[in-house]
C-alpha positions in Angstrom: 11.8 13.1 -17.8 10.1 10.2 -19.8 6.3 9.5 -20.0 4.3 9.0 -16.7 1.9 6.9 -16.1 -1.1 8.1 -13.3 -2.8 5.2 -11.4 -4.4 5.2 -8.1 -6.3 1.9 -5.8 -9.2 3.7 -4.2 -7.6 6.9 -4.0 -4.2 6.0 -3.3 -2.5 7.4 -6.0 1.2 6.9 -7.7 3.3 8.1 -10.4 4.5 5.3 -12.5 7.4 5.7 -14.6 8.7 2.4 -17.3 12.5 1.8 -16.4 12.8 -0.7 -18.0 15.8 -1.3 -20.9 18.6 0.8 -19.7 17.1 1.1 -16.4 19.2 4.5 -16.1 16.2 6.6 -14.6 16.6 5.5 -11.2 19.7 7.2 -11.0 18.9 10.6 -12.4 16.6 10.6 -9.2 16.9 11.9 -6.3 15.1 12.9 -2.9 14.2 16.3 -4.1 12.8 15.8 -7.4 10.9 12.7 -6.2 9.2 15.0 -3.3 8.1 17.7 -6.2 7.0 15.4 -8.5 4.7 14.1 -6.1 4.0 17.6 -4.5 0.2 18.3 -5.2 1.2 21.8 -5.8 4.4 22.3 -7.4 4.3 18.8 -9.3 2.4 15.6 -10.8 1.0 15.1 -7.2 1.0 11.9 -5.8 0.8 9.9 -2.8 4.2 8.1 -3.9 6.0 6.9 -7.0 6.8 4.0 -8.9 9.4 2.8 -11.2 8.9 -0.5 -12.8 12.4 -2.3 -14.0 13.5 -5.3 -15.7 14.3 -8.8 -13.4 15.7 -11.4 -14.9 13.1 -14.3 -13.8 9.9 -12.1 -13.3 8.0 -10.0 -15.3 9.3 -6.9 -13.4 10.6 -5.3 -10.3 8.7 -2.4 -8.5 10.6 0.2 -7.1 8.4 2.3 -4.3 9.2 6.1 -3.2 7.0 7.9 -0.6 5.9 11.3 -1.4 8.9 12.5 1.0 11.2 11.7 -1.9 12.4 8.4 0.1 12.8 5.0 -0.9 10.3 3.2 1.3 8.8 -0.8 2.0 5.8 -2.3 0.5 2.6 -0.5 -0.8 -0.5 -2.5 -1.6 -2.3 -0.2 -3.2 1.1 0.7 -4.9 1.8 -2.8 -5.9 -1.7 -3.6 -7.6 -1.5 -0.4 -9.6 1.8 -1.3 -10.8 -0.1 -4.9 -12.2 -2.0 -2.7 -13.7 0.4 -0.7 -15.5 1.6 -4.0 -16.7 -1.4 -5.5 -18.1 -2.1 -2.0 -19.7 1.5 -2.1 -20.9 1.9 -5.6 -22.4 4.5 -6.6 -20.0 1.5 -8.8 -19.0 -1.7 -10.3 -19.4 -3.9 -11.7 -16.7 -0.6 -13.2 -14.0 1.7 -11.6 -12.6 5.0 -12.0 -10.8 7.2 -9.3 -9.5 9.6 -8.3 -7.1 9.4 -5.4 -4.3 11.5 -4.7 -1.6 9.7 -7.3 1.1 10.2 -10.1 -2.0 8.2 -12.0 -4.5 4.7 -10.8 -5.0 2.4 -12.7 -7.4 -1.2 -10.8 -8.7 -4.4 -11.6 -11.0 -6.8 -9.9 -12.5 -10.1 -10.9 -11.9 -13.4 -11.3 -14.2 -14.4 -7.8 -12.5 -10.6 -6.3 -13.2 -9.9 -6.0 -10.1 -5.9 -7.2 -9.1 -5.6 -9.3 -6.9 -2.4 -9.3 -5.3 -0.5 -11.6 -2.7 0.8 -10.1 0.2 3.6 -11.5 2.4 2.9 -14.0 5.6 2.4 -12.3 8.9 4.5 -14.1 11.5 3.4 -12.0 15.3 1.6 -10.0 15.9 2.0 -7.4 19.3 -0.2 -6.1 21.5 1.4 -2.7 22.7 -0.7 0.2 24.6 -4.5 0.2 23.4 -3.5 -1.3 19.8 -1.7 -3.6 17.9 1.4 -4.1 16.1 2.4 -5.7 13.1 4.0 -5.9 9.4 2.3 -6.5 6.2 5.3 -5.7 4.2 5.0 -2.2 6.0 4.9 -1.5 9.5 1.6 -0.5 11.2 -0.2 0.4 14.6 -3.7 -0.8 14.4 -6.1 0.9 16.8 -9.6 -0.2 17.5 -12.5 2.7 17.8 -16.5 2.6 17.7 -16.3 5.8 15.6 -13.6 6.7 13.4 -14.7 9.9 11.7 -14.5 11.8 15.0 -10.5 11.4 15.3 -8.5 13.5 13.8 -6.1 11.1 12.0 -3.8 13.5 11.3 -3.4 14.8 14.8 -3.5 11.6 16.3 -1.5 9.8 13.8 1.5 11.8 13.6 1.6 11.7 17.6 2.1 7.9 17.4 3.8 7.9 14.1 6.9 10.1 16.0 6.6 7.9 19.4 10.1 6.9 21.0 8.7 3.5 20.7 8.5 3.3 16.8 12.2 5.7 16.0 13.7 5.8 13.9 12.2 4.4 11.3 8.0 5.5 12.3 5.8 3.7 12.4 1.9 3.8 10.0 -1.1 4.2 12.2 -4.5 2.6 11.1 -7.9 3.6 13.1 -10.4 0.6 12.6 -13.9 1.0 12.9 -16.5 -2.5 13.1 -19.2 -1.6 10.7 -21.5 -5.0 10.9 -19.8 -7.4 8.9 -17.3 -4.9 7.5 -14.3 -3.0 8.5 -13.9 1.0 8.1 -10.1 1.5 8.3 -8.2 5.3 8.2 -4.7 5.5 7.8 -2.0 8.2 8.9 0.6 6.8 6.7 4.5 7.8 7.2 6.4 9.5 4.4 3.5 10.8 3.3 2.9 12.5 6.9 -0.9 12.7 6.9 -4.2 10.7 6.3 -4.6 9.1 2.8 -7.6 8.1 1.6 -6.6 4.8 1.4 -3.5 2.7 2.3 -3.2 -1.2 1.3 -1.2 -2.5 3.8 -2.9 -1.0 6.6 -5.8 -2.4 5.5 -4.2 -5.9 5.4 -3.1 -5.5 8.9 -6.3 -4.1 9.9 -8.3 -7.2 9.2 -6.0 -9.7 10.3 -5.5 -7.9 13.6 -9.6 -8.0 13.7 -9.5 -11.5 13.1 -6.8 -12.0 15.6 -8.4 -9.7 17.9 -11.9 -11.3 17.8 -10.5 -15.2 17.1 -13.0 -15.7 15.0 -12.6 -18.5 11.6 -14.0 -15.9 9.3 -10.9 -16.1 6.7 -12.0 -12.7 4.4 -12.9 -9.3 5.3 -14.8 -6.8 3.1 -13.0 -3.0 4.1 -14.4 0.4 3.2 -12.0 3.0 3.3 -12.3 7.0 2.3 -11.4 6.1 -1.9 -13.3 3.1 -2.2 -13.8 -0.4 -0.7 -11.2 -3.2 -1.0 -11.3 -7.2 0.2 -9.2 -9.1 2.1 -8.6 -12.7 2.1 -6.0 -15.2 4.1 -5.7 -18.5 6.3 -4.6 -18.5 9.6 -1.8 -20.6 10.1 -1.0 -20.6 13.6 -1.9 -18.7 17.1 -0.3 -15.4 15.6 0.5 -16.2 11.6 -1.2 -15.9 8.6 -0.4 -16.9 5.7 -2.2 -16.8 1.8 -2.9 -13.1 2.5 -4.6 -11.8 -0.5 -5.6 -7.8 -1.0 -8.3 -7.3 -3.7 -9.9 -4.1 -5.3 -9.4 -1.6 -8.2 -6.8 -0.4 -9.5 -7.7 2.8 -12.1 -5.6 4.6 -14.9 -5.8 8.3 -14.7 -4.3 9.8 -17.5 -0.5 10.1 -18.7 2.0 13.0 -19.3 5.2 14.3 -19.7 6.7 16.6 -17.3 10.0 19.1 -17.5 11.9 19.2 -14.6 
């Protein structure tokens, strides 16, 4: 196993291995050995991992694996630690361009060093039951609630997550909280199968369904979450799209390591 690289955006936190060159680590993975190193136990502990590889116009692809070992769709949180890999790498310096599976992402790093990273158009979204469905590069549920804390997200999440409605593939499930002029979001998010404390995407979808929800103009949404508080900015393009979707917030090195598998 080569060096890896520990990052998390407010609490969200990844294993980031450099594939880049031969780009022959992919392969000597698999489901099982993905699942431990991100076992909080028996491994790194993580809530997912990330290999970054060479592309041939951009200044890297990002690979995403849940904790469950599976390849998986787009992770926000995921995404603008892997910028920050970069920067800290020299792949880098202040713009960024990559791929991920949902396409071509672009990110900055602001005076604060925060990354700010663009997320891909909404198109619909659904009203289904008591919440709302729609894809931020991920799928999500977004439910509305006056007070948040007293759910139990993972109880309650894993009962919509595993729904007929959402099979095969599951389904994230945010709980949103109005907090004055801010959003309080909690996330049961699939392939990790509980709560995180944070989850980029599902905040994304949180605040566009609020501002679908509400139809008000406001165009950016300040969201706390349990690791830390992130910003969300877009344009509303037409009764159910949104477009220049930008995620903002932190994304913090931990430490690296080598680990013997």
């Amino acid at each position: 196993m080569p060096e890896f690289h520990k990052y998390h955006g407010t609490g969200n936190d990844f294993i980031i291995v450099d594939d880049r060159g031969s780009g022959t680590i992919k392969n000597s993975l698999n489901r099982e050995i993905i699942s431990r190193l991100c076992d909080r136990h028996f491994g790194i502990g993580a809530d997912g991992m990330i290999l970054i590889q060479d592309h041939p116009e951009l200044d890297f692809r990002m690979i995403y694996y849940n904790a469950d070992g599976l390849e998986s769709t787009m992770c926000g949180n995921g995404g603008r630690c892997a910028v920050a890999y970069a920067r800290k790498a020299g792949i880098i310096t202040n713009l960024a361009g990559f791929e991920s599976i949902d396409g071509v992402h672009t990110a900055a790093v602001s005076k604060e060093q925060n990354i700010i990273l663009s997320m891909q158009s909404v198109q619909s979204i659904t009203a289904w039951a008591t919440g709302y469905i729609l894809d931020t590069g991920s799928p999500h549920f977004i439910l509305f609630s006056d007070r948040i804390d007293g759910i139990n997200v993972n109880e309650e999440g894993s009962r919509i997550r595993y729904q007929e409605h959402f099979k095969p593939a599951g389904i994230n499930v945010d709980f949103v909280e109005y907090s004055g002029n801010e959003l309080y979001v909690r996330t049961y998010e699939r392939g990790v199968e509980r709560e995180t404390l944070s989850c980029g995407t599902g905040v994304v979808a949180s605040a566009i369904s609020a501002a679908w929800r509400t139809g008000t103009d406001k165009n950016s949404y300040s969201v706390r979450t349990k690791g830390g508080n992130l910003r969300v900015h877009f344009i509303r393009t037409g009764e159910m799209s949104f477009g220049n979707i930008m995620l903002e917030g932190p994304a913090v090195f931990v430490y690296s390591g080598i680990i013997e598998l």
